[in-house]
C-alpha positions in Angstrom: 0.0 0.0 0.0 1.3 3.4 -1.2 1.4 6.7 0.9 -1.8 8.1 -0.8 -3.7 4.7 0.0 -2.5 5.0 3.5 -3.2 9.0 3.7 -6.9 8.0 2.2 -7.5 5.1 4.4 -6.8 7.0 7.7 -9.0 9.4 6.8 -12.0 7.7 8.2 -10.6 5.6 11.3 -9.0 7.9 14.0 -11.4 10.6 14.9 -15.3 9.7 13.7 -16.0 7.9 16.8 -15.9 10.8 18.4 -18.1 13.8 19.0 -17.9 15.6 16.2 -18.6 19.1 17.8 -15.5 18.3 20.4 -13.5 17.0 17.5 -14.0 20.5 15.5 -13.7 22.6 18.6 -10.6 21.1 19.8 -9.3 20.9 16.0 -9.7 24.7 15.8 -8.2 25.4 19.3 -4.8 23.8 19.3 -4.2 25.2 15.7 -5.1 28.7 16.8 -2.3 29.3 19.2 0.9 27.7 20.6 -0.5 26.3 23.7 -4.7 25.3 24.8 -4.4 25.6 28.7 -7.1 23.9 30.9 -8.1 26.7 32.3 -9.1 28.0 28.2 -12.3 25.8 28.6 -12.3 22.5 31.2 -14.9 20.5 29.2 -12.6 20.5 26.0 -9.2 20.1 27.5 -10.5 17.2 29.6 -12.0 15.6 26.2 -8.7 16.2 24.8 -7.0 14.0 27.9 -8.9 11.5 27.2 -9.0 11.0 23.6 -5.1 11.7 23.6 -4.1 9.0 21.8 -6.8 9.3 19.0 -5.8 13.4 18.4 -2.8 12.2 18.6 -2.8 9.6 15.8 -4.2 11.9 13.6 -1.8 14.7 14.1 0.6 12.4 13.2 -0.6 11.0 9.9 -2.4 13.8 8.6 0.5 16.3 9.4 3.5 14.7 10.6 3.0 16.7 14.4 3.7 16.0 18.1 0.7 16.3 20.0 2.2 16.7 23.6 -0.3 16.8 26.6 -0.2 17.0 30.0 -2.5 17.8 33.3 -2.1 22.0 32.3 -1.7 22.1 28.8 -1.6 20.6 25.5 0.4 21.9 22.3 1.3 20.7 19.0 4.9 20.4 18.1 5.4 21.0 14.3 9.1 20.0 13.2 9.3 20.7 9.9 8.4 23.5 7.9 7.1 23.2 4.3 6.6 26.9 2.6 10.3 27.8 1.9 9.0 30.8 0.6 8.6 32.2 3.5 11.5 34.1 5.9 11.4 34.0 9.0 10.1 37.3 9.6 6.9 36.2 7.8 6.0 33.2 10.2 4.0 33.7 12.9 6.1 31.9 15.4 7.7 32.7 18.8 11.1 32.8 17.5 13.9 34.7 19.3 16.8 36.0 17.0 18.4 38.8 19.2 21.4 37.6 21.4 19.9 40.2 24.2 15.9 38.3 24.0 17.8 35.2 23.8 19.3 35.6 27.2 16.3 37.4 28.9 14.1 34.4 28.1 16.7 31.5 29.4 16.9 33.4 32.4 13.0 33.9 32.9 13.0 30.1 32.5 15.4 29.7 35.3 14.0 32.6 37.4 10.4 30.5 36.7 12.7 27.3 38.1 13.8 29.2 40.9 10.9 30.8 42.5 9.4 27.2 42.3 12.2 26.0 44.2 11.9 29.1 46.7 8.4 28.6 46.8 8.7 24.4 47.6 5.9 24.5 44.6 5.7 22.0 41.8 4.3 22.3 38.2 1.8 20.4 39.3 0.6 22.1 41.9 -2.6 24.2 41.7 -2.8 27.7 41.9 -0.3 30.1 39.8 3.4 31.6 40.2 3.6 35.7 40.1 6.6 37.6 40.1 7.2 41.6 40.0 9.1 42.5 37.0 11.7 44.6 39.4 12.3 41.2 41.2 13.4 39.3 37.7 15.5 42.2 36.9 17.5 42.2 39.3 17.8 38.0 39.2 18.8 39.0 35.7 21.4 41.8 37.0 22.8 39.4 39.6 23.5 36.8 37.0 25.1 38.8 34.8 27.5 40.1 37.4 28.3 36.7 38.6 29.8 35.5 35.3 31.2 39.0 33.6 31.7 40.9 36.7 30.9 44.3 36.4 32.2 45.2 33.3 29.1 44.7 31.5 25.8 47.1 32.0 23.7 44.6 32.7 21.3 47.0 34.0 20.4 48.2 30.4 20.9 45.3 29.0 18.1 43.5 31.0 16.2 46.4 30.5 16.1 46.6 26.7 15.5 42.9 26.1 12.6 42.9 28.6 10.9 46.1 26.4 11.5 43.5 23.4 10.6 40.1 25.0 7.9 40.9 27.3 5.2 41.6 24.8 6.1 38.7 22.7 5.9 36.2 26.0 2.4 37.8 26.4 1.3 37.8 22.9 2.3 33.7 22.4 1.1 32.7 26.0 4.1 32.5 28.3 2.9 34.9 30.8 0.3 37.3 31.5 0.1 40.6 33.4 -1.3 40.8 36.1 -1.1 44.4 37.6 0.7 47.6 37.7 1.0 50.5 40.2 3.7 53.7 40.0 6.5 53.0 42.4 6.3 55.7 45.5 8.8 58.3 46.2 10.8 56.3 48.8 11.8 53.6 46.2 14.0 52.3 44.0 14.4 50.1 41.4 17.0 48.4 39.7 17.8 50.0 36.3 15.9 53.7 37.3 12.3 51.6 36.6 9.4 53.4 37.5 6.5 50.9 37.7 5.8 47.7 40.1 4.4 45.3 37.1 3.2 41.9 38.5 2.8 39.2 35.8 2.0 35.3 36.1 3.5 32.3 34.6 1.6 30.4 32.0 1.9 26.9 32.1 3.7 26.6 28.4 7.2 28.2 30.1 7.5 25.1 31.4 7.9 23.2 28.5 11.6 24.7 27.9 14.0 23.4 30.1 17.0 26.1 31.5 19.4 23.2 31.0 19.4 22.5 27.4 22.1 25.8 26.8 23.0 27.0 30.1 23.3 30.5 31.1 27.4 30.1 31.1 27.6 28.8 27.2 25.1 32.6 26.7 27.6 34.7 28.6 30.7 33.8 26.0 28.6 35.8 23.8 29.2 39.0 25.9 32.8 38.3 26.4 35.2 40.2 24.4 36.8 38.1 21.9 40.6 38.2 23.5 39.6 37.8 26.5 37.2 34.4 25.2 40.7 33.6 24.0 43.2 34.1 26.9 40.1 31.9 28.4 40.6 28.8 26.2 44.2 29.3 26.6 44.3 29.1 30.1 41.8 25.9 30.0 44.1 24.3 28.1 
């Protein structure tokens, strides 16, 4: 049996014993943005749980995805793209190409990893992780220091790539803001800011992992070349 035989006789088998309004609904949903969270709508996300393995199938023959789902959210993984027409700046994806945005997100993943670990919370756990945008700032400022010392201005670095960032991570689903109030006379802020901004973690930043390229291999981008150099050379 040929691909087109296969293709046609699938067609029929993975999804028409289920409800076909679900089956449309959910069909529409995880195509419409990068990540259906439970809290979207209950009913559908639990129908999606439990016909996993038949969304799943389909994905897979019809399109060649990943259907990846857990107990918060479900997604679909795409791996290859097909219109090579297109540059990158014409896809609608959450794709970071700045070194700075680069860096501010790996770091929000392992601030996210961190305040769980304050927090002695799990992914799993119900209820949702806040932060105050000052508060990952300075994580950010302190980090930077640790590995470069001060001979970097982390301060406006952070700064600028959370301008950039931020509204992308809200726009695709990574976090949402929560509130904002004008900071009072008697404080201060790292980097001069001038506004408390609370925002909440989505469950989709926890589907990139801080370990994959740490924070040390992001840092040799700041470095200047000779002194990367005299650093191999002393390694070796």
């Amino acid at each position: 049996m040929d691909f087109d035989e296969q293709f046609q006789e699938g067609s029929d088998k993975y999804l028409e014993h289920l409800n076909p309004y679900h089956v449309r609904a959910v069909l529409n949903i995880l195509t419409e943005s990068p990540f259906f969270y439970r809290k979207d709508d209950i009913d559908l996300f639990d129908y999606v749980r439990s016909h996993q393995d038949d969304f799943h199938q389909f994905f897979t023959h019809f399109f060649g995805w990943e259907l990846y789902v857990d107990r918060r959210v479900a997604r679909l993984i795409k791996p290859q793209e097909f219109n090579n027409a297109l540059r990158a700046s014409q896809r609608d994806l959450f794709d970071l190409t700045r070194r700075d945005e680069c860096t501010a997100f790996l770091l929000l993943v392992e601030f996210y990893e961190k305040m769980l670990r304050d927090l002695n919370a799990s992914y799993d756990d119900e209820g949702s992780i806040r932060f105050l945008l000052a508060d990952f700032v300075q994580y950010g400022i302190d980090r930077f220091t640790e590995e470069l010392g001060d001979n970097v201005h982390a301060d406006k670095i952070i700064l600028e790539a959370c301008r950039r960032i931020f509204p992308k991570l809200v726009r695709y689903r990574f976090i949402v803001q929560v509130e904002k109030a004008d900071v009072s006379a008697d404080e201060i802020l790292p980097g001069g800011m001038k506004e408390h901004v609370m925002y909440e973690f989505l469950p989709g930043i926890h589907c990139y992992r801080p370990d994959i390229l740490t924070f040390k291999e992001i840092m040799k981008l700041y470095k200047p070349i000779d002194e990367e150099e005299s650093s191999e050379e002393e390694n070796e």
